[in-house]
N, C-alpha and C positions, 0 to 999 in steps of 0.2 A: 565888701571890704577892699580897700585899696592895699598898693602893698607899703606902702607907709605904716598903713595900721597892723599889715600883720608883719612887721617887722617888728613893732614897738609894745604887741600887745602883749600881756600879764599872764595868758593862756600858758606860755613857754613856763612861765615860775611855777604855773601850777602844776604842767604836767613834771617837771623835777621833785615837786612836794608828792606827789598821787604816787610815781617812781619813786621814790627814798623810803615810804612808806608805807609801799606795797599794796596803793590801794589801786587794783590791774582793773578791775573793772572801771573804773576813773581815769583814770591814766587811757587805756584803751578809746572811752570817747572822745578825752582831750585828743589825743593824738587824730583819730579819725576826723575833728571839727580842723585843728592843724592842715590836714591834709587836702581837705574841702577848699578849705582857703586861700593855697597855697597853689592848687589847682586853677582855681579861680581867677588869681591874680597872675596864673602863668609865671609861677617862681620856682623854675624847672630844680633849682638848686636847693629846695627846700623839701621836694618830693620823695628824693629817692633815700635823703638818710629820716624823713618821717617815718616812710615805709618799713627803713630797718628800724626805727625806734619801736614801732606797733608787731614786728613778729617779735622781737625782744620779749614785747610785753605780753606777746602770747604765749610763751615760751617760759615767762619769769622768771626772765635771765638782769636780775636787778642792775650789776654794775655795767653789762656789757650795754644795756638802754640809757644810763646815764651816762657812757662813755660815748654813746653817738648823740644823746641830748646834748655834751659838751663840745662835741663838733661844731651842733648847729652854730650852738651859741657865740661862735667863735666868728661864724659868717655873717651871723645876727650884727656882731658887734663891730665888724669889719663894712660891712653897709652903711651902720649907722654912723659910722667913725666918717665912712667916705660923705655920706649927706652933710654931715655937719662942715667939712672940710668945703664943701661944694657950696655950700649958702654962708658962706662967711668968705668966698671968694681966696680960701688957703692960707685966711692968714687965723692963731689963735690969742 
């Protein structure tokens, strides 16, 4: 996986559905495939709040894993914001 893709993948929406709905054993591998990948791609900035999202979820601590799921999302969205800025040459 490049990190294009795991920037952009759907995995993030699911593990927020798995979280909001308590389903920890779901949530649990999303997050752990998350982490695999994120490793992978050497995306040191995705590791350490996945890591706090997966004790959350070991813990069943609901909003405090959605509260760091919103973090990512936020760097998620800041990446993507910057690529797009970056291949359009900053103009919108």
């Amino acid at each position: 996986m490049t990190r294009e893709e795991l920037i952009k993948t759907h995995d993030f929406m699911q593990l927020g559905h798995a979280i909001e709905t308590e389903s920890w054993q779901n949530a649990s591998m999303i997050a752990s495939r998350l982490q695999k990948n994120a490793t992978e791609c050497k995306m040191d900035e995705f590791i350490r709040p996945l890591l706090m999202i997966k004790q959350c979820i070991a813990s069943r601590k609901k909003k405090e894993a959605l509260n760091a799921l919103a973090s990512l999302t936020a760097k998620r969205v800041s990446l993507i914001n910057s690529e797009l800025t970056d291949s359009d040459g900053g103009n919108k």
